[in-house]
N, C-alpha and C positions, 0 to 999 in steps of 0.2 A: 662479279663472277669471273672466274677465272678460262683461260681459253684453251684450248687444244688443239693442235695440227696434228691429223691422220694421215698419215699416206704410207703405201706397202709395196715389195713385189708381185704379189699376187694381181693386182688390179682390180679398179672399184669395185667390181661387181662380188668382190670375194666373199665370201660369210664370215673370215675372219676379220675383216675389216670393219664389216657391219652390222656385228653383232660387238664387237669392241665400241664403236658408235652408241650402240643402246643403253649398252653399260655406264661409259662415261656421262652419256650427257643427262644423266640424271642429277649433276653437280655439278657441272661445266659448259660454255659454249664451245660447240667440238665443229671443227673445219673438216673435210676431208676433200684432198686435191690428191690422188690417185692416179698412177697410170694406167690407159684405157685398156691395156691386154698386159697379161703377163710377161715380166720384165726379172726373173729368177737368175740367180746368178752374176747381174749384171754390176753388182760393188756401187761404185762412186760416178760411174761412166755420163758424161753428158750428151746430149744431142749438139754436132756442131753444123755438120754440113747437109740438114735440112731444117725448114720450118717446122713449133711448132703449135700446135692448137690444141685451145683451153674447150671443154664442151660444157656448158652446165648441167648436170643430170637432175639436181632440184638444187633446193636452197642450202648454202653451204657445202656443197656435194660437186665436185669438178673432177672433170676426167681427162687428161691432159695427154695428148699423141708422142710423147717418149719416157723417161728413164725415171725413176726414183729419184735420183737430186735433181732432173729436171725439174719434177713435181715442189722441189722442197721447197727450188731458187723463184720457176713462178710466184708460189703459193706465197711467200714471202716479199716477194718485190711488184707482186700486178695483182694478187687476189686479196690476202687479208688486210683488212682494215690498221693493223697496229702487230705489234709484235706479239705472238703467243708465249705464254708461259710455260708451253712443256709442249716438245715434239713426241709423237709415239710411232712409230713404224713396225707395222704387222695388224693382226694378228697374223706370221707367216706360218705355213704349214709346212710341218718337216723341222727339224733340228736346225740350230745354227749353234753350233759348239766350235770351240776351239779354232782351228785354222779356217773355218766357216768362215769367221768376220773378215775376210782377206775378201771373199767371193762374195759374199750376200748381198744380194741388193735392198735385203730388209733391214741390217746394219748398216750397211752404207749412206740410205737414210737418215739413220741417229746419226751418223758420222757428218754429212752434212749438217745438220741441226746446229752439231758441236763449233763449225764452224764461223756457223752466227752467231757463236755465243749465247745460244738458248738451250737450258737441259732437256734428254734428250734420250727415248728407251727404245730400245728395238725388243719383241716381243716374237716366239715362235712358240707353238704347239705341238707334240711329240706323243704318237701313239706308242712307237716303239722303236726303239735307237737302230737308226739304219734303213731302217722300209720308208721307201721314199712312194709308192704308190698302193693307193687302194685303204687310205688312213679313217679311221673313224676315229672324229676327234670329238671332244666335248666343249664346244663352241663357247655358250654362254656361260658354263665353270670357269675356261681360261679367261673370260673377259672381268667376268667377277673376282677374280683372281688378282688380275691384272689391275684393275680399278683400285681396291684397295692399295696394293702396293704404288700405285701412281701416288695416292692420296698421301700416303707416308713420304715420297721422295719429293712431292712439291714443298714440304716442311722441313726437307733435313740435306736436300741436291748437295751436291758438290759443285764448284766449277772446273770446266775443264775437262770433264770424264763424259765418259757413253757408258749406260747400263743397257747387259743383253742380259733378256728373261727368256729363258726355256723353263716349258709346262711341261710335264711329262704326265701323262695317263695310261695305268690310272697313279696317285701321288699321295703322299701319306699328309699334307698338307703343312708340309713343314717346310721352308727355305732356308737354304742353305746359301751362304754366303760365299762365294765361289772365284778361285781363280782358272783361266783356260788349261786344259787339257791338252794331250797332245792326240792331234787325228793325221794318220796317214792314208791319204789312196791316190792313184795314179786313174785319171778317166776309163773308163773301157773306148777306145775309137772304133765304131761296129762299121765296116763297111760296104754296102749294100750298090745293087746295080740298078739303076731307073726305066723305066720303060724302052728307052731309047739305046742301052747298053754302054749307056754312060755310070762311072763310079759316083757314087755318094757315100756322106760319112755322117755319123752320131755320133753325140759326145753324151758316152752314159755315166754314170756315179759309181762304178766299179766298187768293189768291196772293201771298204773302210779298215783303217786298224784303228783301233783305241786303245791309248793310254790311258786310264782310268785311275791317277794318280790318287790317293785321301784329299779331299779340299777340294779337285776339280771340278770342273764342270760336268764333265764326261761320266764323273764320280758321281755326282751327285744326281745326275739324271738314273742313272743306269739302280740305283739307293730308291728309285722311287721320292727324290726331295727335289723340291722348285730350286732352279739355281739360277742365281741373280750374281751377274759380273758385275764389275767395273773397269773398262779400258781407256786405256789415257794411248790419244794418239801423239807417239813418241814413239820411234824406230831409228834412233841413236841406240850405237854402241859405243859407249863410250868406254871402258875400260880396250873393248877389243881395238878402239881407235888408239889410245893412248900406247898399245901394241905394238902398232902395226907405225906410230910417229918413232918410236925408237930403230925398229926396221930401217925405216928410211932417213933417218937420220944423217946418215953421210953419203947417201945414194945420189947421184948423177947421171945426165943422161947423156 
């Protein structure tokens, strides 16, 4: 039987998490090492300058006191038994499109994954592109969903790559094969005064642009079609480097 690592931003107690759980393990041993609260937006980030703690909530089911690849790096080096055969992070709620995977702490996970050389899906659920509060999502659809397509990439993975799945609902049930879109937004900084008449600040999601090029993500979501990436971590520019070596070619300092 083949095995599965879960972990998300959202944290254990999420329904997206554990209703992806129900799903799976009806044809796999599924781990899930999770962080204990929500850890959103957090990318790649580790815990350094505190301790941290594993909790068991049941069997196979751990809830760990910091970040998504702290979760991944535990779960991998002090919890599971052997190496799993497919990471999955999510199910997260909300989009992760396009310039998302820079922020996500539910790709960031798959991106750790990649790192161990183990393949590796990041997984989101989309009521409606852009509303990030007050979603009704259809849980056990996206897991069903999600399941099958696992079952197809344990058969046919690549190395070296991260796949991101946005479900959008409702969806015509068709997947589209997808490259990233372009999303622009600048945070809203909301600034508020505290009891004390001290300044405080929020960092809100301000209102997004999309590029909703044919093929993209952003395309495909918005199409009503499940779009499934493939991102290779690689942020070389190479022609713009080969550039920028003739620039400096005869430069001195």
């Amino acid at each position: 039987m083949k095995t599965i690592l879960l972990t998300n931003d959202d944290g254990f107690y999420s329904k997206g998490l554990t209703t992806l759980k129900t799903a799976l393990e009806k044809k796999y041993r599924v781990w899930i090492v999770a962080p204990d609260k929500e850890q959103s937006a957090i990318s790649m980030a580790l815990t350094l300058n505190q301790p941290l703690r594993i909790n068991q909530v049941e069997k196979d089911t751990y809830a760990v006191s910091g970040t998504t690849a702290d979760c991944v790096n535990i779960a991998l080096q002090k919890i599971l038994p052997g190496k799993p055969d497919f990471i999955v992070s999510g199910m997260n709620l909300g989009e992760n499109l396009s310039e998302d995977v820079f922020f996500s702490g539910t790709v960031g996970g798959a991106f750790c994954g990649y790192l161990y050389g183990i393949p590796s899906l990041a997984v989101s659920l989309i009521a409606e592109l852009g509303i990030y509060q007050q979603q009704t999502l259809e849980f056990t659809a996206g897991a069903n969903i999600t399941a099958r397509i696992m079952e197809k990439l344990l058969d046919c993975h690549q190395e070296n790559v991260v796949y991101n799945l946005n479900i959008p609902f409702p969806n015509n049930g068709t997947i589209a094969l997808t490259s990233l879109g372009n999303k622009r937004y600048t945070p809203d900084i909301i600034e508020r005064i505290d009891p004390r008449g001290r300044k405080y600040y929020w960092t809100g999601t301000g209102t997004p642009k999309y590029d909703s090029k044919q093929g993209s993500d952003i395309w495909a979501v918005k199409n009503k079609l499940i779009s499934l990436s493939v991102i290779k971590y690689d942020l070389n520019a190479t022609s713009e480097l080969t550039q920028l070596a003739s620039a400096f070619e005869q430069f001195q300092l």
